[in-house]
N, CA and C atoms as a LAMMPS dump frame, in Angstrom:
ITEM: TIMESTEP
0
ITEM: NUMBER OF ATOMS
345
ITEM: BOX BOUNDS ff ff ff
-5.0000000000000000e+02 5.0000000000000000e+02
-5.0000000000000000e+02 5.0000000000000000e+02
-5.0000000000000000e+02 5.0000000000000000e+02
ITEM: ATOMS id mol type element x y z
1 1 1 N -152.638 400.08 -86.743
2 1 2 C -153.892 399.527 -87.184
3 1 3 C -153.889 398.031 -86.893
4 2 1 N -154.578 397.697 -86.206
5 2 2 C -154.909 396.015 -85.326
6 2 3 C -154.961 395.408 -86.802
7 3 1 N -154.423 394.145 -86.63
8 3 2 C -154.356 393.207 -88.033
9 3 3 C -153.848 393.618 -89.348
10 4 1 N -153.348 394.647 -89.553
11 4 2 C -152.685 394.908 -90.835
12 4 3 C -151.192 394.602 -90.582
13 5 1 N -151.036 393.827 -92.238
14 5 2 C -149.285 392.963 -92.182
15 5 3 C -148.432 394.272 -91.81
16 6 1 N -147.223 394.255 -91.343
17 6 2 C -146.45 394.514 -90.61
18 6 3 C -145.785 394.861 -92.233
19 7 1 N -145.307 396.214 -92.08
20 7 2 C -143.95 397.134 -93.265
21 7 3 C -142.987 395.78 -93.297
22 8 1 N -142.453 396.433 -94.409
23 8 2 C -140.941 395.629 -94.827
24 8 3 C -140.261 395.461 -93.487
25 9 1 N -139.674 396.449 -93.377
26 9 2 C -138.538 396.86 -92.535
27 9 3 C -139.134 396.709 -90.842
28 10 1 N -140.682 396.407 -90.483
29 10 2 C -140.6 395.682 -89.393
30 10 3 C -140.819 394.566 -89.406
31 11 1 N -140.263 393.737 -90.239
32 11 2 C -140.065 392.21 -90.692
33 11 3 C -138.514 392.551 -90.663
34 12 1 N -137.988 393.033 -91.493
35 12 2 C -136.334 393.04 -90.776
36 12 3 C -136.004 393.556 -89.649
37 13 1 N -136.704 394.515 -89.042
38 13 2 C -136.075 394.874 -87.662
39 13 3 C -136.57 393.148 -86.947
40 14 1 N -137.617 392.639 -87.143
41 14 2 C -137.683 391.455 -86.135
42 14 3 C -136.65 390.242 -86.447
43 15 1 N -136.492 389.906 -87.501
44 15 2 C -135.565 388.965 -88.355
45 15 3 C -133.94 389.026 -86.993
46 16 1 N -133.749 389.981 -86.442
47 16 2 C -132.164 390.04 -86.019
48 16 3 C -132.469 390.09 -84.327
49 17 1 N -131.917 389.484 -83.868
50 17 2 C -132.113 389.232 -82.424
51 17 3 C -130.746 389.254 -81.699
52 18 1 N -129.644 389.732 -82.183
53 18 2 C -128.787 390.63 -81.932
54 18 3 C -128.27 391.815 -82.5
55 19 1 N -127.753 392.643 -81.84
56 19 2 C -127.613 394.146 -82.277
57 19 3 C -125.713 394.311 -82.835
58 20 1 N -125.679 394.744 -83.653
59 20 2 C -124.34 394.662 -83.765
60 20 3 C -123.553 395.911 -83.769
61 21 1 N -122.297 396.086 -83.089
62 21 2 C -121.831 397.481 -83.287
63 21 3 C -121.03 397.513 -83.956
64 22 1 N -121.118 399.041 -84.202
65 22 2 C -120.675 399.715 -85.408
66 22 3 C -119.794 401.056 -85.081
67 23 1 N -118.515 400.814 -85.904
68 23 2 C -117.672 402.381 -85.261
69 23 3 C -116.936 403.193 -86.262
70 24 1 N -116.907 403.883 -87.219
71 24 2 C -116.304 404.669 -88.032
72 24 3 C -114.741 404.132 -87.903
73 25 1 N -114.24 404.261 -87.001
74 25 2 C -112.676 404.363 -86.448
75 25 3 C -112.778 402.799 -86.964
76 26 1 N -113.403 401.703 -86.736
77 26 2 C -112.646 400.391 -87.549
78 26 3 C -113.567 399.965 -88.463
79 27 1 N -114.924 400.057 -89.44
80 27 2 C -115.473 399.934 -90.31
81 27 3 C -115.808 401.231 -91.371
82 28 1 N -115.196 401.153 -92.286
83 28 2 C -116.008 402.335 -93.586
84 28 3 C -117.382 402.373 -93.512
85 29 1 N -117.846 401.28 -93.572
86 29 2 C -120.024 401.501 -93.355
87 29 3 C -120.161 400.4 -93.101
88 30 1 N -121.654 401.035 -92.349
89 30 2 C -122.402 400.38 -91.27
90 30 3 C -122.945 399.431 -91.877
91 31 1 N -123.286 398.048 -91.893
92 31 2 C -124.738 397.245 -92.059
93 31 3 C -125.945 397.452 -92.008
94 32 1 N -126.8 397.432 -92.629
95 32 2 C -127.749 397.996 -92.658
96 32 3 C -128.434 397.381 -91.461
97 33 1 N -128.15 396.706 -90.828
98 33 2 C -128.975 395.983 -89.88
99 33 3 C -128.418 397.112 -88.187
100 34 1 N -127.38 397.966 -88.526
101 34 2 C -126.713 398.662 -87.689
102 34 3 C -128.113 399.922 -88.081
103 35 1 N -128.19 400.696 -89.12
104 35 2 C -128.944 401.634 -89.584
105 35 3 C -130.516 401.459 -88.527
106 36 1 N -131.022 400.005 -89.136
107 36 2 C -132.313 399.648 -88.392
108 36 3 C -132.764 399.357 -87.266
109 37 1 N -131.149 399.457 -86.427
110 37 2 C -131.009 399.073 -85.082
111 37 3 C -131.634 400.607 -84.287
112 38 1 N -130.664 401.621 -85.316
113 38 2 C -130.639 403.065 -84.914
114 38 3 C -132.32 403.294 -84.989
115 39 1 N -133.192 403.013 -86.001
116 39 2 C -134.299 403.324 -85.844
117 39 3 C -134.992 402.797 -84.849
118 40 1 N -134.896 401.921 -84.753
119 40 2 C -135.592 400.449 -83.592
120 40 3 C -135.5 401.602 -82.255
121 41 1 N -134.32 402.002 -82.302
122 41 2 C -133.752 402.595 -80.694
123 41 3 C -134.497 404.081 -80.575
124 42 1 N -135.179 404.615 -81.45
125 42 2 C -135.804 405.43 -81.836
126 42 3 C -135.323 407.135 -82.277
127 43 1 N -134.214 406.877 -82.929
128 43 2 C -133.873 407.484 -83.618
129 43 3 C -134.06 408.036 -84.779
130 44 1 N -134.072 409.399 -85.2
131 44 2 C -134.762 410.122 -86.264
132 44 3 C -134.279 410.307 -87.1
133 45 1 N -134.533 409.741 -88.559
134 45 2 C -134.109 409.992 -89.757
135 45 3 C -133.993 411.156 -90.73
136 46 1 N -133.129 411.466 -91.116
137 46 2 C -133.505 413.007 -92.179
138 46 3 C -134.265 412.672 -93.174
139 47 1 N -134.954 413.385 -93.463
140 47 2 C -135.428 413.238 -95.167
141 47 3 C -134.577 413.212 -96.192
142 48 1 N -133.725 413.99 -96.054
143 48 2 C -132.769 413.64 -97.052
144 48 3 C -131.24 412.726 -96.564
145 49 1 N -131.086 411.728 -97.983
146 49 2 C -130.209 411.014 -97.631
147 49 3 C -128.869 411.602 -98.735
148 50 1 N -127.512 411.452 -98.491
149 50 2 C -126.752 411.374 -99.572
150 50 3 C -126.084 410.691 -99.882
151 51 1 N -125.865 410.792 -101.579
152 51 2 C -125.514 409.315 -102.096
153 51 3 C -124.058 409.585 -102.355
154 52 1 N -123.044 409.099 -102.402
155 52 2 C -121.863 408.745 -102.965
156 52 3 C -121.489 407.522 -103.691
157 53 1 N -121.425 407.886 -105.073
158 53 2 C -121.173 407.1 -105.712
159 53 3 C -119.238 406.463 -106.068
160 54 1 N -119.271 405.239 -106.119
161 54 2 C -117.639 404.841 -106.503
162 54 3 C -117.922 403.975 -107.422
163 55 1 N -117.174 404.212 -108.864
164 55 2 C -117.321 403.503 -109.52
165 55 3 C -115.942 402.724 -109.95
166 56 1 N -116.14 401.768 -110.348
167 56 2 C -114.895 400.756 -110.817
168 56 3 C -114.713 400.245 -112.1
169 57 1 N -113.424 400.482 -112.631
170 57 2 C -113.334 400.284 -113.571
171 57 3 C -114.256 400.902 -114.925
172 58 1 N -114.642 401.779 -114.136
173 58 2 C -116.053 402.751 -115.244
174 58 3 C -117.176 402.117 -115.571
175 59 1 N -117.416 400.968 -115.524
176 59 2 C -118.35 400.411 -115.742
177 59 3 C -119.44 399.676 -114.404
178 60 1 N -118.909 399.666 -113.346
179 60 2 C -119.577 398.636 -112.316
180 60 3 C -119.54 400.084 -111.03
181 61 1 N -121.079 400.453 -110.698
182 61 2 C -120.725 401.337 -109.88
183 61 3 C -121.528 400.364 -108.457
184 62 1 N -121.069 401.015 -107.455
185 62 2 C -121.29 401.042 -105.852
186 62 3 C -121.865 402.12 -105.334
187 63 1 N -122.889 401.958 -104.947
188 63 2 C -123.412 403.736 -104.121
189 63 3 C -123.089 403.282 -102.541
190 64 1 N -122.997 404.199 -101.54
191 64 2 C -122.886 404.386 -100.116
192 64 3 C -123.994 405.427 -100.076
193 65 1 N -125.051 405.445 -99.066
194 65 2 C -125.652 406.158 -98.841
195 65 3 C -125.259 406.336 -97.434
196 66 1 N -125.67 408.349 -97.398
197 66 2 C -124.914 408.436 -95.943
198 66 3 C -126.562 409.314 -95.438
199 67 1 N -126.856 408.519 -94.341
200 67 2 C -127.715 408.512 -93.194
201 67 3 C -127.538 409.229 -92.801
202 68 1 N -128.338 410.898 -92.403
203 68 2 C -128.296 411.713 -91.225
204 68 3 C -129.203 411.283 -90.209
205 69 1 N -128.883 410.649 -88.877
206 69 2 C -129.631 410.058 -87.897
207 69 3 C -129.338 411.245 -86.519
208 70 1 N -130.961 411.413 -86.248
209 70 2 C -131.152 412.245 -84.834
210 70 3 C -132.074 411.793 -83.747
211 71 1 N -131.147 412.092 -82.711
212 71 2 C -131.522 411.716 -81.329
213 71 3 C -131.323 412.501 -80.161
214 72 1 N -133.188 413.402 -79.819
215 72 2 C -132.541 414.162 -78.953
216 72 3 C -131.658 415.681 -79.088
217 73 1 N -130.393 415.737 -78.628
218 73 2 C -129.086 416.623 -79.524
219 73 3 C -128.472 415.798 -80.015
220 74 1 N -128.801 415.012 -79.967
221 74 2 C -127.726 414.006 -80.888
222 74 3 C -127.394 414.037 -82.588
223 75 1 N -126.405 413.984 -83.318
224 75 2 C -126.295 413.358 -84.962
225 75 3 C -125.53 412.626 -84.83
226 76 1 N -125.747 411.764 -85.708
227 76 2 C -124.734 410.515 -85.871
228 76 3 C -124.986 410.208 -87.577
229 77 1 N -124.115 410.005 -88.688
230 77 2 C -124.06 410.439 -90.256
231 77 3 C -123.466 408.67 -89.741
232 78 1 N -124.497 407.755 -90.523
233 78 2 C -124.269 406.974 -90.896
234 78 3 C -123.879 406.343 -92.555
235 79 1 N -122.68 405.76 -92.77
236 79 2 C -122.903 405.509 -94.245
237 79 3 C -123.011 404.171 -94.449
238 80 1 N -123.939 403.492 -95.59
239 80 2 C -124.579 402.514 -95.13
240 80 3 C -124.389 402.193 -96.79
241 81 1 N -123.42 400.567 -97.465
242 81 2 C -123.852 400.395 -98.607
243 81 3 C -125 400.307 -99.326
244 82 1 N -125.347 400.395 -100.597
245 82 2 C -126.705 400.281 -101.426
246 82 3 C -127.536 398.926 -101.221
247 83 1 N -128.383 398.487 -100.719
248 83 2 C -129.051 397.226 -100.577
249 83 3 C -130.444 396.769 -100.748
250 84 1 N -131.002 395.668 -100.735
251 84 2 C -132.581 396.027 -101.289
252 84 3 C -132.869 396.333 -99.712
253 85 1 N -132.539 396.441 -98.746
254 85 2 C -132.998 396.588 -97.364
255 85 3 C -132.573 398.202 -97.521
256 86 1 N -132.112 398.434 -97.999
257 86 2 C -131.763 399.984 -97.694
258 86 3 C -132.537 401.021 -98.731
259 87 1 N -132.639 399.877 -100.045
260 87 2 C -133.518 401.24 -101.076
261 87 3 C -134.858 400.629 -100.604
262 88 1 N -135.055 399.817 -100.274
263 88 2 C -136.913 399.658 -99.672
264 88 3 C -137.022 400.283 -98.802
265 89 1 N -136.194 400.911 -97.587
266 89 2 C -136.176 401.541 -96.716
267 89 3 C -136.557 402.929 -97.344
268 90 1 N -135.669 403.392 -97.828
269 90 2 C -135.501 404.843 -98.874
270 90 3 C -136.811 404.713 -99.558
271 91 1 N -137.308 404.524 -99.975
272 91 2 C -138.889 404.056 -100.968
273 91 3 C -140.212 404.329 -100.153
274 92 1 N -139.613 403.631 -99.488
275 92 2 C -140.759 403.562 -97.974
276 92 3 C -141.122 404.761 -97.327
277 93 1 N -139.736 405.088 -97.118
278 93 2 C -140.373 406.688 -96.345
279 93 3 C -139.987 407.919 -97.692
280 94 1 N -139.913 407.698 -98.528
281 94 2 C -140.179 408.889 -99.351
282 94 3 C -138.763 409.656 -99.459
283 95 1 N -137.527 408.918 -98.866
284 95 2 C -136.366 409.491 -99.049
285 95 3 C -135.916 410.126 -99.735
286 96 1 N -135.517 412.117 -99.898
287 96 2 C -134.83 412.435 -100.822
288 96 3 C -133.661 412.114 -101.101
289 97 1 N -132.878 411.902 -102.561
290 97 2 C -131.143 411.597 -102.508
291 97 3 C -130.708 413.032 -103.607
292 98 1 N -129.53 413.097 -102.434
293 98 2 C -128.383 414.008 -102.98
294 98 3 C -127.601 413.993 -103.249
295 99 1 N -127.095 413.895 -104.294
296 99 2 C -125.515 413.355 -104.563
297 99 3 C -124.381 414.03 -104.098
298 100 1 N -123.58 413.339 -103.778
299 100 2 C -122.449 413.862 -102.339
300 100 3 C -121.245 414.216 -103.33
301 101 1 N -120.528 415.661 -103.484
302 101 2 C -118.998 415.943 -104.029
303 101 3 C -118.376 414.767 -103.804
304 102 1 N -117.617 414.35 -104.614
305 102 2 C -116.403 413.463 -103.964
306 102 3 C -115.676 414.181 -102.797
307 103 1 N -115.207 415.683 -103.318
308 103 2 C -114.377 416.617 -102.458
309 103 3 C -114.488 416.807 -101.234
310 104 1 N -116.211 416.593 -100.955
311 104 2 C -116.657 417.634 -99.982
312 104 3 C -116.755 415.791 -98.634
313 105 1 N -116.407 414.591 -99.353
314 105 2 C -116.451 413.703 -98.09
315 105 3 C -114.789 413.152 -97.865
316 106 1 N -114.496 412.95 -96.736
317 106 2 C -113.439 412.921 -96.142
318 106 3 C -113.046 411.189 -95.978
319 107 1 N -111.55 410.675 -95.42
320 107 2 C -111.878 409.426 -95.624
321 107 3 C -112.276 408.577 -94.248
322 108 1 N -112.564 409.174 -93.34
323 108 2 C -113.311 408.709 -92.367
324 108 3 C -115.112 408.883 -93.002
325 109 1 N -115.473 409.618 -93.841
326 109 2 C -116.94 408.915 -94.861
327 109 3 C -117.673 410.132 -94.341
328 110 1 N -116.472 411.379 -93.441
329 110 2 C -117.916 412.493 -92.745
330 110 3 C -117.701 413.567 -93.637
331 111 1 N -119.042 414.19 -93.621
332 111 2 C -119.287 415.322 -95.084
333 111 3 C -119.799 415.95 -94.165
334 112 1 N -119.757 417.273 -95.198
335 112 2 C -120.871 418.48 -94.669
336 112 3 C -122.215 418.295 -94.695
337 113 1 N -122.845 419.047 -93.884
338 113 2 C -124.494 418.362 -93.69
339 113 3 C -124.934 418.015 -94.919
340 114 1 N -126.038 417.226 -95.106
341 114 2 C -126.788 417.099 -95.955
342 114 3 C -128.059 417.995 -95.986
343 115 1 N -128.073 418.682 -96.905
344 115 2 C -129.445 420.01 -97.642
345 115 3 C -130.63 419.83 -98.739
């Protein structure tokens, strides 16, 4: 639509004017600016996301949300810490969350599909 402000998240996809990579084998999770890169490149998001929660010390928790991203035949299960760039993202498009077994994710961060 000609003249209507521009979404959140295409104010952060423009904000970064380099792309940064990202590899399981030497980072636990991606940046979210890695996640928005994947969309930018036009890659397809699941509706549903899953959450894994770690908490510390019982009181102070951390979520990882893990990204099912498709391209093509492609998947690529991104896990991406909790951020206001990432739950405005999630908000935005109507993201379902599923909470992930501890059991069922491995410590390279890959799980069974998300349902």
């Amino acid at each position: 639509m000609p003249g209507a402000a521009p979404s959140f998240v295409e104010m952060e996809l423009r904000s970064f004017d380099t792309r940064r990579h990202w590899s399981a084998s030497s980072q636990a999770y991606a940046p979210a600016d890695v996640l928005l890169g994947y969309l930018a490149d036009g890659w397809q998001l699941s509706p549903v996301v899953g959450l894994e929660e770690h908490w510390h010390s019982g009181a102070r928790r951390v979520d990882v949300f893990h990204f099912e991203l498709t391209k093509e035949d492609q998947v690529q299960v991104l896990p991406v810490q909790s951020n206001p760039i990432v739950r405005r993202l999630m908000h935005d498009r109507k993201l379902r969350v599923v909470l992930l077994k501890r059991e069922s994710i491995s410590a390279t961060g890959e799980h069974a599909p998300i349902s």
